[in-house]
Steps between C-alpha positions, in 0.01 A plus 500: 500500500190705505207320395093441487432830756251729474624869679241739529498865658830556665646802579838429328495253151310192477849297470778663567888413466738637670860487471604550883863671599544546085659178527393374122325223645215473262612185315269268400166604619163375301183699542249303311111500462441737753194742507559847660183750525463861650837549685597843524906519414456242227410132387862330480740761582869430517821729568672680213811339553644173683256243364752253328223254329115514544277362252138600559274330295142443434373747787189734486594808645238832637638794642334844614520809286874616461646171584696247308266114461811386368876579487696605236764306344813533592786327565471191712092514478346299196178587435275196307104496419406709805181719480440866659156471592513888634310627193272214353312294726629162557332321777098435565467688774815613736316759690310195626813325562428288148835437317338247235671602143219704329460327177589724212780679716787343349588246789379167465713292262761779424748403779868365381529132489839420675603177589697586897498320768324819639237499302206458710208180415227673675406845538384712870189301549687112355346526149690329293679753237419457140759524183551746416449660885300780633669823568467572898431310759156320430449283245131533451231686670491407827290799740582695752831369713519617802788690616537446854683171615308244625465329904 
């Protein structure tokens, strides 16, 4: 379960699964309200084949030019209410490290409502999520997070 992160500016996707050996061992993974912003070999990238069931779901996805936000679907990968943020702005201000839903971009209130024991109550900074939920990781605008872990 991938959930409530915020992956900014890496050098390989912002999530990333991988199905090591080509064992098939992608079986019941959940990557869920998850924003991903400027990383440079995609948003949520996963393998082509080997991914036996992955549902990603209400995620707001940014990748650089030429690279996937989002996988496609395939088999093994369900795909439901995620947003590619790559060509329409979605957040307030991500250069400044502000990953608030931009009002008007199609996040707030469009996520799917799914009752899981997954599902999470709160969003990256503990706002509680609203019905129907916020696509991405932050419920409501919130500033600038920082990105560096703290002492």
């Amino acid at each position: 379960m991938v959930r409530n992160n915020v992956a900014v500016a890496s050098h390989a996707g912002g999530i990333g699964l991988g199905d090591y050996g080509r064992r098939g061992l992608l079986r019941g993974i959940v990557v869920a309200h998850n924003t991903v912003f400027g990383n440079e070999a995609g948003g949520i990238v996963t393998p082509e084949n080997g991914v036996r069931d992955a549902l990603l779901v209400n995620n707001a996805a940014h990748a650089r030019v030429a690279a996937p936000a989002l996988p496609p679907a395939r088999n093994g990968v369900r795909l439901l209410d995620n947003r590619d943020c790559s060509l329409l702005p979605c957040f307030m201000n991500p250069e400044a490290r502000d990953f608030s839903p931009l009002l008007g971009a199609g996040l707030v209130g469009a996520g799917a409502v799914r009752v899981e024991p997954w599902v999470p109550g709160a969003d990256y900074l503990g706002n509680r999520r609203r019905l129907p939920p916020t696509v991405g990781a932050l419920e409501r605008p919130g500033g600038p997070i920082p990105l560096a872990p703290e002492p």
